[in-house]
ROLUM-973371 format. One line per field, with one value per residue: residue in three letters; residue number from 0; x negated, y negated, z of N, C-alpha, C, O, CB in turn. Coordinates in nm, 4 decimals. Last residue first. Glycine has a CB too. Example, Ala and Ser with C-alpha at 12.3 -4.5 7.8 and 13.67 -1.06 7.14 Angstrom:
<recs>
residuo: c(ser;ala)
num: c(1;0)
n.px: c(-1.2850;-1.3190)
n.py: c(0.2250;0.5690)
n.pz: c(0.7080;0.7800)
ca.px: c(-1.3670;-1.2300)
ca.py: c(0.1060;0.4500)
ca.pz: c(0.7140;0.7800)
c.px: c(-1.2900;-1.3200)
c.py: c(-0.0030;0.3300)
c.pz: c(0.7870;0.7800)
o.px: c(-1.3409;-1.4236)
o.py: c(-0.1138;0.3319)
o.pz: c(0.8039;0.8465)
cb.px: c(-1.4084;-1.1308)
cb.py: c(0.0598;0.4473)
cb.pz: c(0.5725;0.9046)
</recs>
This chain:
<recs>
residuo: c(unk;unk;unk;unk;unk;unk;unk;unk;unk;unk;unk;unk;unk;unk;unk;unk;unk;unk;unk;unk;unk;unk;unk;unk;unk;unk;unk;unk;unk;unk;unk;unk;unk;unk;unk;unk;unk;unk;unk;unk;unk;unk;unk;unk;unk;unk;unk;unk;unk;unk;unk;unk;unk;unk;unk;unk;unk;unk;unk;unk;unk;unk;unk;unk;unk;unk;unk;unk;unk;unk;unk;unk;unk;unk;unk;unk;unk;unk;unk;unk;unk;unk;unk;unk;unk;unk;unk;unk;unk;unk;unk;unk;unk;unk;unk;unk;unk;unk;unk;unk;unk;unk;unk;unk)
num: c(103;102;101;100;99;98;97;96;95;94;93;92;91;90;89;88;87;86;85;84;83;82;81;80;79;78;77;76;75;74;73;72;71;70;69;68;67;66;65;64;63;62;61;60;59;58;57;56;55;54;53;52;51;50;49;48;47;46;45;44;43;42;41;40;39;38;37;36;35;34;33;32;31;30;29;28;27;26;25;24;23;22;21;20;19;18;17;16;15;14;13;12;11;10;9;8;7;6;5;4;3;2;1;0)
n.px: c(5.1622;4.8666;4.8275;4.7652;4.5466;4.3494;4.3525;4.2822;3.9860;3.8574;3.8763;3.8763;4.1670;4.2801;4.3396;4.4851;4.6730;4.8667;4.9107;5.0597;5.1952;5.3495;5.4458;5.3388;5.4860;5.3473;5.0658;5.1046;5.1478;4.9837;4.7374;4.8391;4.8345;4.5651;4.4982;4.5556;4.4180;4.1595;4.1981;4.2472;4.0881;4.2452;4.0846;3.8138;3.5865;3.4779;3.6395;3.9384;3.8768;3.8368;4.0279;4.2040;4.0867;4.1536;4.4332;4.4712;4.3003;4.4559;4.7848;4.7159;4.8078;4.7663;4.5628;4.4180;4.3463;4.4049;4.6668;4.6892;4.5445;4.6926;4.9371;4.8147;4.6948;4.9172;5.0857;4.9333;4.9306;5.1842;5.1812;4.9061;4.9022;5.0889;5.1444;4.9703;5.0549;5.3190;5.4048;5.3727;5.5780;5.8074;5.7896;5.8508;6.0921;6.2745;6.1007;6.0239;5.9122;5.6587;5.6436;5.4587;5.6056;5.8126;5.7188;5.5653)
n.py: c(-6.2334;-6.2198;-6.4671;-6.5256;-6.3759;-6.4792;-6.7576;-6.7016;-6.6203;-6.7684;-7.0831;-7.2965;-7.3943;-7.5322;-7.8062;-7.7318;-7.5803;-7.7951;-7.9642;-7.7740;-7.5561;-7.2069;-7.0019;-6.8605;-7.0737;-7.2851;-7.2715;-7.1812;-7.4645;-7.5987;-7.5099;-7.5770;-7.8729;-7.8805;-7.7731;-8.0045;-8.1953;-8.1503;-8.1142;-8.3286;-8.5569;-8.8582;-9.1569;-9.2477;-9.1492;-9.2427;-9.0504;-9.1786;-9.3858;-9.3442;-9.2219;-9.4361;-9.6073;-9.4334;-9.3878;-9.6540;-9.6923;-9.5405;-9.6369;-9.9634;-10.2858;-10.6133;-10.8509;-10.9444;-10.8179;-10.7982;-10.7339;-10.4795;-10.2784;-10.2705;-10.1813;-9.9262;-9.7681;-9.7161;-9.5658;-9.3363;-9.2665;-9.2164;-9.0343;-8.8274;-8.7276;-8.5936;-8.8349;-8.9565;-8.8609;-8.7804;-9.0589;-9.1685;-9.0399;-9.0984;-9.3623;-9.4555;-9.3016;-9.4419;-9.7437;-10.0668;-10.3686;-10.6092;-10.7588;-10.7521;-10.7201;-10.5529;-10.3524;-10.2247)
n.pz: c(5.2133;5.1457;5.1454;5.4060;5.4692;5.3264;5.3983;5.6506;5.6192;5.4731;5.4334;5.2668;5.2793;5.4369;5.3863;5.1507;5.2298;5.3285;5.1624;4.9977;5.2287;5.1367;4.9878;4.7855;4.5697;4.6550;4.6373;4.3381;4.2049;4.2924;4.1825;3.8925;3.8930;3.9548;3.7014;3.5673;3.5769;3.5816;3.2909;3.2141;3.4618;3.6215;3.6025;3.6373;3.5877;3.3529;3.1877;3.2334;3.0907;2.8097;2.7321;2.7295;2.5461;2.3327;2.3309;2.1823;2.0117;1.8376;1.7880;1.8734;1.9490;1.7014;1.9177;2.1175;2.4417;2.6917;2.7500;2.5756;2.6957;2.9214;2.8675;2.7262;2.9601;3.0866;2.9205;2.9401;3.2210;3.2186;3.0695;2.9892;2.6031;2.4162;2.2315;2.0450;1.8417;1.8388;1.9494;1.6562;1.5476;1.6561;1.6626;1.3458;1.3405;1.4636;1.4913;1.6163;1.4851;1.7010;1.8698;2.0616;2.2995;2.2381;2.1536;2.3531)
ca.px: c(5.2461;4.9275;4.7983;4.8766;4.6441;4.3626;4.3472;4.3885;4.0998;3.8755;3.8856;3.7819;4.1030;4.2351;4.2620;4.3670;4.5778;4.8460;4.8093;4.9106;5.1992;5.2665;5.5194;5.3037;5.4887;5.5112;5.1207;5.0224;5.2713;5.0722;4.7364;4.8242;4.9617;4.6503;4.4421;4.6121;4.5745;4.2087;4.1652;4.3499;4.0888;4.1783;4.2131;3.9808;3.6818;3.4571;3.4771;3.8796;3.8698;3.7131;3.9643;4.2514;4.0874;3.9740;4.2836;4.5208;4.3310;4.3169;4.7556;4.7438;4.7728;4.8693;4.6304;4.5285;4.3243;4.2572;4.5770;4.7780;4.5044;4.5278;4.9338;4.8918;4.5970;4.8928;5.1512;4.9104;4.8336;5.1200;5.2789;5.0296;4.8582;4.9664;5.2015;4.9595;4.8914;5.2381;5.4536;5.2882;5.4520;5.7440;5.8444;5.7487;5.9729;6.2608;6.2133;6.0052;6.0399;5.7106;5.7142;5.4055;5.4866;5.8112;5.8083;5.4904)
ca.py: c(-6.2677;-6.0786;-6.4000;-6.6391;-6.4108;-6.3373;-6.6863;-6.7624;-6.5047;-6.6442;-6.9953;-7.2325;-7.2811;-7.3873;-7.7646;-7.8350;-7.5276;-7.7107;-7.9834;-7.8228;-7.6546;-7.3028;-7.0648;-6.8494;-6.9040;-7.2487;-7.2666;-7.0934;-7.3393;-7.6262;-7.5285;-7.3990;-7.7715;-7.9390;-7.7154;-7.8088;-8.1850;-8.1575;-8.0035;-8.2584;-8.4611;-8.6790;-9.0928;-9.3480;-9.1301;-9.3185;-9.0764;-9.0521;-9.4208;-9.4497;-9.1340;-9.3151;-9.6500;-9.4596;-9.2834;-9.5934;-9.7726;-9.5171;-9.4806;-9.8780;-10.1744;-10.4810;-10.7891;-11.0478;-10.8402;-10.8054;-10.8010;-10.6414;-10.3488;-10.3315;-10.3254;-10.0345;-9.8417;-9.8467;-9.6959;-9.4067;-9.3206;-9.3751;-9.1215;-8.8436;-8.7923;-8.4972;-8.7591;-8.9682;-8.8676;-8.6830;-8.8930;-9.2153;-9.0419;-8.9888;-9.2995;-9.4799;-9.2461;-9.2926;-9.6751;-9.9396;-10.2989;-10.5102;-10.8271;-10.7893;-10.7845;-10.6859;-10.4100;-10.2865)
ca.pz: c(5.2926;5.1753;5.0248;5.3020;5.5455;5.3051;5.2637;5.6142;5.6787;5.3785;5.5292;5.2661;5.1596;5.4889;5.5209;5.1386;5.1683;5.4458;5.2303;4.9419;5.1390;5.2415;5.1081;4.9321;4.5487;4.6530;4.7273;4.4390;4.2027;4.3805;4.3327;3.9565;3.8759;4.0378;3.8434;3.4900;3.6290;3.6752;3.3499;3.1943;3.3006;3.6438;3.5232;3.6931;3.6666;3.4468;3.1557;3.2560;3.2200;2.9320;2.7498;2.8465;2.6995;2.3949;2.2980;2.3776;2.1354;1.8885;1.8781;1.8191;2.0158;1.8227;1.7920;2.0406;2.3134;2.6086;2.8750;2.5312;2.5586;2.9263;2.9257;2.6432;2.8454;3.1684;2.9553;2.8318;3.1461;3.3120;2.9974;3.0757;2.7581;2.4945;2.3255;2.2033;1.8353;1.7852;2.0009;1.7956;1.4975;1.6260;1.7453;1.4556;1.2799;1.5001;1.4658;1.6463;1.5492;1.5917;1.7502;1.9390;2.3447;2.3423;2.1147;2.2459)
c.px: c(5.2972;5.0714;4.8491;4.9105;4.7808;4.5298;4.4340;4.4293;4.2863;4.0194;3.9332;3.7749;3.9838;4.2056;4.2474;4.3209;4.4785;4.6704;4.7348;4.8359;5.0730;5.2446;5.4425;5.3719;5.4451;5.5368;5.2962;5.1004;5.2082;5.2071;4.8866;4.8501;4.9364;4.7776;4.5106;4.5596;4.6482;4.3587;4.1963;4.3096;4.2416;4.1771;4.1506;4.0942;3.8103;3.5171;3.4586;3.6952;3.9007;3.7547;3.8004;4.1408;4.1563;3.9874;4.1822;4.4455;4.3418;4.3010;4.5531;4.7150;4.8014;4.7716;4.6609;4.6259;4.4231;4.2505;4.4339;4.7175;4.5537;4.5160;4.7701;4.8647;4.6752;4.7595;5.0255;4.9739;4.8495;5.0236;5.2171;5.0808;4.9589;4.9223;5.1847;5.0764;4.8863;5.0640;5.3434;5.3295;5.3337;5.6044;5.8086;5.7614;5.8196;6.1123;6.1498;6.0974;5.9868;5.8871;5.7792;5.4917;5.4610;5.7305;5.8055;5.5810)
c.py: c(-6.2364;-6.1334;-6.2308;-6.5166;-6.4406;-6.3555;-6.5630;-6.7404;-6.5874;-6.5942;-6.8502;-7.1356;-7.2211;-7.3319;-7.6623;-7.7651;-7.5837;-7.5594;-7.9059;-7.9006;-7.7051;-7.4905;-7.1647;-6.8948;-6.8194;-7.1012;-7.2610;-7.1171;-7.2117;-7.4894;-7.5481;-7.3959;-7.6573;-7.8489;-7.7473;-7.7545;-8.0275;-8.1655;-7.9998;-8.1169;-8.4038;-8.6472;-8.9499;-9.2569;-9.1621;-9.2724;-9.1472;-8.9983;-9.2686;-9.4353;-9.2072;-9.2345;-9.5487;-9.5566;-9.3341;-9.4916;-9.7548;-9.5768;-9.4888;-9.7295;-10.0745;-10.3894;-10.6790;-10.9333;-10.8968;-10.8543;-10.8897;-10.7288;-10.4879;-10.4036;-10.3761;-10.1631;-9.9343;-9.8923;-9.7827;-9.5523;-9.4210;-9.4176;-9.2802;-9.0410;-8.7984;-8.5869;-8.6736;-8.8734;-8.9039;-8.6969;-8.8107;-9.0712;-9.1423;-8.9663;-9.1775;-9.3848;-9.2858;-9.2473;-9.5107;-9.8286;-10.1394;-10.4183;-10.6598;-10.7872;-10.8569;-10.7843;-10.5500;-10.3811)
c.pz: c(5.4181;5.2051;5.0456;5.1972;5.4789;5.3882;5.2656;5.4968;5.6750;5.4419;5.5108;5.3799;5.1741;5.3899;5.5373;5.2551;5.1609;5.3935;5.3391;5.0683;5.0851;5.1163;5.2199;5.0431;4.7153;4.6252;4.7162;4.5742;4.3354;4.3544;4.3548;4.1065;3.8956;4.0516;3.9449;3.6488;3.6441;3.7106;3.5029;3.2689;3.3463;3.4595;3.6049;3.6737;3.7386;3.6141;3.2944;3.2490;3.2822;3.0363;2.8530;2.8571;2.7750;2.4708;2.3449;2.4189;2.2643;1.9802;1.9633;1.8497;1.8738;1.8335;1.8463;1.9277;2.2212;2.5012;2.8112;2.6784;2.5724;2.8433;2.9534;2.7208;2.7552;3.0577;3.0341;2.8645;3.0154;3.2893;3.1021;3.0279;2.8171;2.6065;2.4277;2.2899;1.9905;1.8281;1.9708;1.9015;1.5767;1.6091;1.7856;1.5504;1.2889;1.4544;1.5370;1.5745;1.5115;1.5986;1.6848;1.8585;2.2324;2.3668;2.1528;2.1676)
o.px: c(5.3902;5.1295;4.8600;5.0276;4.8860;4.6258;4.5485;4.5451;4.3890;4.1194;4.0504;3.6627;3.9604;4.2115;4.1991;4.2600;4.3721;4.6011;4.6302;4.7129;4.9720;5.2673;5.4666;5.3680;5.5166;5.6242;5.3495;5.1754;5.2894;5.2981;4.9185;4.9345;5.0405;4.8204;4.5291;4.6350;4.7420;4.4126;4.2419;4.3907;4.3147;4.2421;4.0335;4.1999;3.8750;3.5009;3.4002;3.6528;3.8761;3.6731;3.7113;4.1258;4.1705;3.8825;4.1104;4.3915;4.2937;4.2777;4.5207;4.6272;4.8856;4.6703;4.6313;4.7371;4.5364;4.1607;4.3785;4.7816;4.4839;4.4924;4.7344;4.7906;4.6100;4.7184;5.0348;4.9083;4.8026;4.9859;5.2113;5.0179;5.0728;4.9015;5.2598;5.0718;4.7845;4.9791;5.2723;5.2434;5.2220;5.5357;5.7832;5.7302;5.7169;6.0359;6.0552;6.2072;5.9279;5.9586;5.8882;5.4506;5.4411;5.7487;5.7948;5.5316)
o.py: c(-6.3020;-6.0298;-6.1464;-6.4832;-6.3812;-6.3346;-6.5466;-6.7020;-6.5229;-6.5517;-6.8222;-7.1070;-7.1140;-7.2089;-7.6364;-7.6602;-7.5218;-7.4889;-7.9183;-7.8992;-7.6663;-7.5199;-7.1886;-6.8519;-6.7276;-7.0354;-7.2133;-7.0338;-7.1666;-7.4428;-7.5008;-7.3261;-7.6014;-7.7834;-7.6635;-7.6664;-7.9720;-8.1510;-7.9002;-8.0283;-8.4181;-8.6981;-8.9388;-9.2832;-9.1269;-9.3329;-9.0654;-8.9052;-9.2593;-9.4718;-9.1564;-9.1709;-9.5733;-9.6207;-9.2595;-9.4932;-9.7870;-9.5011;-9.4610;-9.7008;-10.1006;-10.3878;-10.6320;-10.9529;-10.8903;-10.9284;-10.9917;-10.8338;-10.5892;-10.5244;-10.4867;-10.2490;-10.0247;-10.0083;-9.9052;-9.6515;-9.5327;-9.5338;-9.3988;-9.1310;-8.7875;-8.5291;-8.6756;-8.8580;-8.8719;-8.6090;-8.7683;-8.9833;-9.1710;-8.8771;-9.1405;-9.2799;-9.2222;-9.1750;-9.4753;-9.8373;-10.1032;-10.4121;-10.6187;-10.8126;-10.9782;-10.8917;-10.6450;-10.4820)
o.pz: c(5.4650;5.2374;4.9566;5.1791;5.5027;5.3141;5.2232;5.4811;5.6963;5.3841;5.5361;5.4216;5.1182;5.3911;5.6475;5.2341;5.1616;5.4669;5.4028;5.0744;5.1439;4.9989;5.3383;5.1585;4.7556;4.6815;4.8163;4.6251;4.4161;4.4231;4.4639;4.1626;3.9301;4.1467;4.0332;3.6902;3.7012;3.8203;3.5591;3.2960;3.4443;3.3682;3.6412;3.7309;3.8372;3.7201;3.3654;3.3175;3.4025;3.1209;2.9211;2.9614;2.8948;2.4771;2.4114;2.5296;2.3729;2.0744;2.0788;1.9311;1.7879;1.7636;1.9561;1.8786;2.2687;2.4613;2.8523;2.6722;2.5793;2.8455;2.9942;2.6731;2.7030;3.0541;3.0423;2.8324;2.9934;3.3045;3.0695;2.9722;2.7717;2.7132;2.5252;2.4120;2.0519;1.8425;2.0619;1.9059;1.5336;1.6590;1.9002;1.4941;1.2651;1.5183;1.6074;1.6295;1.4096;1.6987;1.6450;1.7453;2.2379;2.4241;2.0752;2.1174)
cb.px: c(5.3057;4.8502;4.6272;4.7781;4.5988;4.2133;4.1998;4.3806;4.0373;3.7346;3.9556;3.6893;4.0797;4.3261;4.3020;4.3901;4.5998;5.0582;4.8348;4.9276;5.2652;5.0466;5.5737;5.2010;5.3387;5.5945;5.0602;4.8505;5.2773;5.1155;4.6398;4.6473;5.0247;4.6780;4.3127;4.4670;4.6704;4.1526;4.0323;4.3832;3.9272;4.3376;4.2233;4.0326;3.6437;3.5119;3.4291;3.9582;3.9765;3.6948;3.9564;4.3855;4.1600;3.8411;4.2346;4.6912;4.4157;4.2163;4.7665;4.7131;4.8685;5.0370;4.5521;4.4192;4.2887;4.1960;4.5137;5.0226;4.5717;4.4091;5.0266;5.0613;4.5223;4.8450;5.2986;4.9685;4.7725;5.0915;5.4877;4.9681;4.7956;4.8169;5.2447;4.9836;4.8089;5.2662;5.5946;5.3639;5.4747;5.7904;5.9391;5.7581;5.9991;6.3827;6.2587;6.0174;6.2160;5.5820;5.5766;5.3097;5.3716;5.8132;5.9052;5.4299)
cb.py: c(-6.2663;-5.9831;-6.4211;-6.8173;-6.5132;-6.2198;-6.6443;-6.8730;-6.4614;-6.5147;-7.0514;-7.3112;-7.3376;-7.3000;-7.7924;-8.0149;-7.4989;-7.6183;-8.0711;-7.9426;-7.7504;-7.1820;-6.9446;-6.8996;-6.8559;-7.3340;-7.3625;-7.1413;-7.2425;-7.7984;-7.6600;-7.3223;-7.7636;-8.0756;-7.7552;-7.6983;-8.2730;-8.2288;-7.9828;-8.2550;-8.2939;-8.5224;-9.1014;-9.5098;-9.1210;-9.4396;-9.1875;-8.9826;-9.5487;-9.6223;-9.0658;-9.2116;-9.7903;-9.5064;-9.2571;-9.5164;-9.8125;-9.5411;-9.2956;-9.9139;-10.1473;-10.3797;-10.7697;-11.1976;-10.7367;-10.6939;-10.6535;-10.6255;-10.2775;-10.2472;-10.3250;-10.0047;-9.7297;-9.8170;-9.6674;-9.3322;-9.2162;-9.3813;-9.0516;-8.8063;-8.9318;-8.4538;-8.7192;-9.1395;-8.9999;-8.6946;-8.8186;-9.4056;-9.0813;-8.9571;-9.2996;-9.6097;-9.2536;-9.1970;-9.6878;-9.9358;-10.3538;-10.3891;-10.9379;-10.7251;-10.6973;-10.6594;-10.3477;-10.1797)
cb.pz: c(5.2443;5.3139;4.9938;5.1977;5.6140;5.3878;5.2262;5.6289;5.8949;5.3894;5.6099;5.2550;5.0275;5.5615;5.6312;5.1446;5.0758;5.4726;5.2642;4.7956;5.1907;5.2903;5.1870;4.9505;4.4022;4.5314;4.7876;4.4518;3.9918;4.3524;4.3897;3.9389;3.7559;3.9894;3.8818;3.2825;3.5112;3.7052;3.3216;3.0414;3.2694;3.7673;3.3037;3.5805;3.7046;3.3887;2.9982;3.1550;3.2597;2.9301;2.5931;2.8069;2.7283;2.2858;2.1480;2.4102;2.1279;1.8172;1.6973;1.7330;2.1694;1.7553;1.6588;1.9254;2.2704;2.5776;2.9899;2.5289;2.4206;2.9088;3.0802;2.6289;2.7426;3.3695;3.0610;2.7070;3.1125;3.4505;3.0216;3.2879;2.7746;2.3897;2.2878;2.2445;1.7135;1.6262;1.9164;1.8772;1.3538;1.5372;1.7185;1.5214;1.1634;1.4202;1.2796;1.7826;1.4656;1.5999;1.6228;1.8947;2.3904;2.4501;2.1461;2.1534)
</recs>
């Protein structure tokens, strides 16, 4: 943002964008900044990035947080099993592989 609009950033900027966006993933939020400044003339601000991360999760461009929190279970599961996510993708719905994996 620095770069784009002039402004200078301190610790306490810093922070206090942290606080209201920090909770998104960071490619997210980085890629609603280079939208905004793509769109629009005046600076980006925390709401901004908030309601183009949350449009394109609405739209499906982004996973929810729910889909990421699921992602991260699927993959600790399979490391804990010793098999890989793709090797689960192709056999989850197969009770006896399941059952299989899951007994070690």
């Amino acid at each position: 943002m620095q770069g784009v609009d002039g402004r200078v950033m301190n610790e306490l900027s810093v922070e206090v964008w942290h606080d209201l966006v920090g909770h998104l993933d960071y490619e997210a939020a980085l890629g609603a900044v280079r939208e905004h400044y793509r769109e629009e003339h005046r600076k980006v601000m925390p709401s901004d990035v908030l309601e183009r991360v949350q449009a394109h999760r609405e739209l499906g461009v982004l996973p929810s947080a729910t889909d990421e929190l699921l992602a991260e279970q699927k993959a600790e599961w399979c490391e804990a099993h010793g098999v890989t996510v793709q090797e689960y993708d192709e056999n989850q719905h197969s009770y006896e592989w399941v059952l299989a994996v899951s007994r070690g």
